[in-house]
C-alpha positions as CSV (number, residue, x, y, z in Angstrom):
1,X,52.3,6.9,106.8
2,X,50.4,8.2,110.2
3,X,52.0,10.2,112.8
4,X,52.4,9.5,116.5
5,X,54.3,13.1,118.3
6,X,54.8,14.9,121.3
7,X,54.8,18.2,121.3
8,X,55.1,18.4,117.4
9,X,57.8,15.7,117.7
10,X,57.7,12.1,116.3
11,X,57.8,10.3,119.8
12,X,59.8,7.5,121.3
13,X,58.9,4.5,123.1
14,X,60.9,6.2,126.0
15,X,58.8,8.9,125.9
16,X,55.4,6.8,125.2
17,X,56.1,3.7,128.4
18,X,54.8,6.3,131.2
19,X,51.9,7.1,129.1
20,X,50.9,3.8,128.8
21,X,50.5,2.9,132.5
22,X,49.1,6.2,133.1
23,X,45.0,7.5,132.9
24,X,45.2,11.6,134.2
25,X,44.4,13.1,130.6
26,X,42.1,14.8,128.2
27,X,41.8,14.4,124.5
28,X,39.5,15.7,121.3
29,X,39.0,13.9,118.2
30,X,38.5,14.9,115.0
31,X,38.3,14.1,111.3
32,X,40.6,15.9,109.0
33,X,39.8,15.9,105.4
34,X,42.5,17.4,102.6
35,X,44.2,19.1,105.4
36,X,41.5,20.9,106.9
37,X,39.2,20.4,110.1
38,X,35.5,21.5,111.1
39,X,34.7,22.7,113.9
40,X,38.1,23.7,115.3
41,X,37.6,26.6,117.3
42,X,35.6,23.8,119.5
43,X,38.0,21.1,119.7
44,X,40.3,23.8,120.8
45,X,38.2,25.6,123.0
46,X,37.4,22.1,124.5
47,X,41.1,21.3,125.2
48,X,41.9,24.7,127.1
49,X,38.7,24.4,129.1
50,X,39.6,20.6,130.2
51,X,42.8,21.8,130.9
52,X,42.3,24.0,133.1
53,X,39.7,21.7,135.0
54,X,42.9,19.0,135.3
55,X,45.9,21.2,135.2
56,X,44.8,24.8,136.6
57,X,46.5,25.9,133.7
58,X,46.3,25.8,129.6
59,X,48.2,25.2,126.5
60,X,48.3,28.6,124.3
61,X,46.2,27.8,121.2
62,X,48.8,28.5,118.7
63,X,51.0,26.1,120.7
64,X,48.5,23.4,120.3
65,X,47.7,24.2,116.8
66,X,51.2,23.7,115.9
67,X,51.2,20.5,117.2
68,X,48.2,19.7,115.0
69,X,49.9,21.0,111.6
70,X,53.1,19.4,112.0
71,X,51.2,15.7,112.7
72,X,49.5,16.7,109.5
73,X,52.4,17.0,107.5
74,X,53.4,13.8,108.5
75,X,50.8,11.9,106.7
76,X,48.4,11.9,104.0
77,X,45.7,14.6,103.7
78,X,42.9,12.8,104.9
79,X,42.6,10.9,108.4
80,X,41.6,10.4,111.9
81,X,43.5,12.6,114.8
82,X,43.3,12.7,118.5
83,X,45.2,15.5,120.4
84,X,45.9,14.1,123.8
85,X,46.7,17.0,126.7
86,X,48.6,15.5,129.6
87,X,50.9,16.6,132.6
88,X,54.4,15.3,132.4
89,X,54.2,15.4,136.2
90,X,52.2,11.8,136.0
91,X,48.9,11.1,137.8
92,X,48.7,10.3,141.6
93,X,50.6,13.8,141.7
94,X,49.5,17.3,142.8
95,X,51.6,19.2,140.1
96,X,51.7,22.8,140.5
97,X,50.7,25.3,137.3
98,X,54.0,25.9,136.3
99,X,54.1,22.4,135.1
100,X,52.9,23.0,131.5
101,X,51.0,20.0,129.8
102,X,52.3,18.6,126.9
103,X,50.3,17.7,123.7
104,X,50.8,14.1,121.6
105,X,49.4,13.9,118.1
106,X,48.6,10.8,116.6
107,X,46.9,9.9,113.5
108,X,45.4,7.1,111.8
109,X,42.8,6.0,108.6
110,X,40.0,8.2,108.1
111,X,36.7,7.1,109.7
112,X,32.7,7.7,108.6
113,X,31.2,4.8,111.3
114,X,29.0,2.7,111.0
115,X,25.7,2.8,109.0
116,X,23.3,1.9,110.8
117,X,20.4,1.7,112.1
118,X,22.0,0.8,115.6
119,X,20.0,-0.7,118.7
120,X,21.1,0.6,122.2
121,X,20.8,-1.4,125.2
122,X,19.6,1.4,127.9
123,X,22.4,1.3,130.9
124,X,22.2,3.0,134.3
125,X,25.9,4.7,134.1
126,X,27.0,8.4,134.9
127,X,30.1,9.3,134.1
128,X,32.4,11.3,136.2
129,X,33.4,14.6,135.0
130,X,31.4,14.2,132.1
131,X,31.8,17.6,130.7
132,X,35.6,16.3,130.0
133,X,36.5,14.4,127.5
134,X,38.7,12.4,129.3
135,X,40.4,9.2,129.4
136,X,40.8,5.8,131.3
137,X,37.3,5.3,130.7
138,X,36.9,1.6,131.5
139,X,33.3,1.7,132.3
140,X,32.1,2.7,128.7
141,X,33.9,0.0,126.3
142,X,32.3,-2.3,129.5
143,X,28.9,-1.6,128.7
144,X,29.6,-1.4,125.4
145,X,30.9,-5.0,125.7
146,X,27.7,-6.3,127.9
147,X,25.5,-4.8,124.9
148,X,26.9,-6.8,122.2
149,X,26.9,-9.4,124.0
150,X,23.2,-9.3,124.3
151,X,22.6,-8.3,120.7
152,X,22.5,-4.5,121.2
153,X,24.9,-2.8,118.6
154,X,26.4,0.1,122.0
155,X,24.9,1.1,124.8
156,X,22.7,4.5,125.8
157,X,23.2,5.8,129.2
158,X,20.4,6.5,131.7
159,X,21.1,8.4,134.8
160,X,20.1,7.7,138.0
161,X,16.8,10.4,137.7
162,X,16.2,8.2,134.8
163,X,16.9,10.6,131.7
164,X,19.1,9.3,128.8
165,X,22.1,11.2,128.3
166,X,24.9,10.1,125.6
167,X,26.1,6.7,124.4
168,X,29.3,5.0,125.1
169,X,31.0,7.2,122.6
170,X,28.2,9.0,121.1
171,X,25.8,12.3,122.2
172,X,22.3,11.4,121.1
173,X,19.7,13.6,119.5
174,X,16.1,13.0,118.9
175,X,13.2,14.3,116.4
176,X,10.0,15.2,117.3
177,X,8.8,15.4,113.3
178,X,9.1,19.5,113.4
179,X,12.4,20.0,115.9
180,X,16.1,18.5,116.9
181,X,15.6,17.6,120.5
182,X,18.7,17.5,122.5
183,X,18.2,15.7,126.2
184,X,19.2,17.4,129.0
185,X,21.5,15.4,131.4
186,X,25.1,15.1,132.7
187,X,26.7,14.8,129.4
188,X,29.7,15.6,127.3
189,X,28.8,18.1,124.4
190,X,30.5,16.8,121.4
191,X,32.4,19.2,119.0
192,X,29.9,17.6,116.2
193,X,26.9,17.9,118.3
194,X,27.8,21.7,118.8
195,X,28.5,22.2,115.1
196,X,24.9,21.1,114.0
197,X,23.5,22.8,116.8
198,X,25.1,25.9,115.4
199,X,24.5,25.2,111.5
200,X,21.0,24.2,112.5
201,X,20.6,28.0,113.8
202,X,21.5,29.3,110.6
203,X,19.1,27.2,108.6
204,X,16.8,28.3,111.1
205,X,15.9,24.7,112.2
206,X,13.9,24.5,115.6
207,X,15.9,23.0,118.0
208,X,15.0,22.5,122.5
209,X,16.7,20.9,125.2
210,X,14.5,18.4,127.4
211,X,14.8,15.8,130.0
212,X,14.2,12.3,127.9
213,X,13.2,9.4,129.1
214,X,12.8,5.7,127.9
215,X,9.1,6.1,128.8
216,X,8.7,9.2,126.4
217,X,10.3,8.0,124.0
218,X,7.4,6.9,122.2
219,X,5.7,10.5,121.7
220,X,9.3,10.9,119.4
221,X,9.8,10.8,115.4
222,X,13.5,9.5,115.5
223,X,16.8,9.1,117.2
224,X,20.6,9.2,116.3
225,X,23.9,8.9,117.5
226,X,27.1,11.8,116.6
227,X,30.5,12.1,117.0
228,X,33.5,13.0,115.4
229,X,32.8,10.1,112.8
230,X,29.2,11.2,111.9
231,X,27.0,13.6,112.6
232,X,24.0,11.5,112.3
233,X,23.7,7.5,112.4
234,X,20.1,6.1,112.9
235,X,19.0,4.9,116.2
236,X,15.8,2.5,115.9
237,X,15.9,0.9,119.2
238,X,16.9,1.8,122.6
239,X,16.0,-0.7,125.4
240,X,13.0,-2.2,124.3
241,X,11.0,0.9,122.6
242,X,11.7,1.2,118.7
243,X,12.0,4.4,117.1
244,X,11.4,5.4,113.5
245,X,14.4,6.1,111.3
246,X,13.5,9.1,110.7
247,X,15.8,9.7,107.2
248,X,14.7,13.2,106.3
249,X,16.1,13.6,110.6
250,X,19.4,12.0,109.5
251,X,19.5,14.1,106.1
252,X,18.9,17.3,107.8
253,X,21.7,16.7,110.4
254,X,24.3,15.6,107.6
255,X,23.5,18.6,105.8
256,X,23.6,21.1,109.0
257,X,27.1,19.4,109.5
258,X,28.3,19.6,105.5
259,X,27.2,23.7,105.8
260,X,30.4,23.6,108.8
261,X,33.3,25.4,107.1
262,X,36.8,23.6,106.9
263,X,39.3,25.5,108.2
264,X,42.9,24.9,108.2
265,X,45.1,24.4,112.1
């Protein structure tokens, strides 16, 4: 019912076993719904830009796209995808640029996460490369581990100058009551966080970037998580400083993200 490819292939367990024991990658995630996608310029802007920062060289977006449309076709019209970009040349290897990455495509039930509210336990943690969505990632499903086990629901990261930055698998945004407040901090910039960014624009919804911290975040109306799954689930806790739901907040950003076209790959 769900497709797992290579290069717009179904793929083997030959072809999967190096994969497996392997970590040198970059993905994007998305949620496809009757066949279409929102948001897709970004997901595959994000994969040529990551691929040039790990290859020195990138898949031609029509290539990719392909990919994409036969996984599709595979499957029913609404699910889950992730578009893994790797080298064939393996990690622990300095390939040259005429080793062209290859793409696998799987895909799996469709996903809204969870509703919340969520409480974050507030972790010292900066990624590396964090502008890349890439994989072998042990540290975050760690933390993410350590906060359930204290009764946090995921984990917010602080960096080391003390400003939050993104959740395990989540950017964050905040509400100051009048605008979206996004922090400013080593971060990945989520395809979902970019689309309300760009919808709020339109509906000409104030929006600022500023350094957060858990001290200020008591001057602040509201907090949420985003990803590909949502594009707003309540925050009401992060550390030890509660935060107001904020449900108009949550409501505006669902909206900014419903006002995204669907396009087709």
């Amino acid at each position: 019912m769900f497709a797992a490819q290579r290069n717009g292939r179904p793929v083997t367990a030959e072809e999967l076993v190096p994969l497996a024991f392997a970590g040198y990658a970059h993905f994007t995630a998305m949620q496809v719904r009757g066949g279409l996608v929102r948001g897709l310029d970004l997901h595959l802007e994000r994969l040529r830009s990551a691929s040039v920062e790990l290859f020195g060289r990138a898949l031609p977006d029509d290539h990719v796209r392909s990919y994409l449309r036969a996984a599709l076709r595979a499957g029913p019209a609404d699910v889950s995808l992730t578009a893994t970009v790797y080298s064939p040349a393996g990690e622990f290897t300095v390939a040259g640029t005429e080793v062209e990455p290859e793409v696998l495509v799987r895909t799996g039930p469709a996903a809204s996460g969870p509703a919340g509210p969520l409480m974050l336990a507030a972790v010292e943690h900066e990624r590396v490369l964090p502008a890349v969505k890439h994989v072998g990632e042990v540290a975050k499903t760690y933390f993410l581990r350590q906060a359930a086990g204290q009764g946090f629901d995921d984990a917010a990261f602080v960096d080391r100058r003390g400003r939050l930055s993104e959740g395990s698998i989540w950017n964050l945004a905040f509400w100051d009551g009048t605008a979206v407040v996004w922090p400013v901090a080593g971060m990945l910039t989520g395809t979902t966080m970019a689309v309300v960014r760009r919808q709020l624009d339109r509906l000409g919804v104030p929006q600022r970037a500023q350094e957060i911290t858990l001290a200020g975040l008591p001057a602040l109306a509201g907090a949420v998580v985003m990803n590909s799954w949502t594009p707003g689930v309540p925050v009401h806790r992060i550390g030890s400083v509660p935060l107001p739901q904020a449900e108009p907040f949550v409501q505006l950003l669902h909206r900014a993200y419903q006002a995204e076209p669907l396009t087709a790959p």
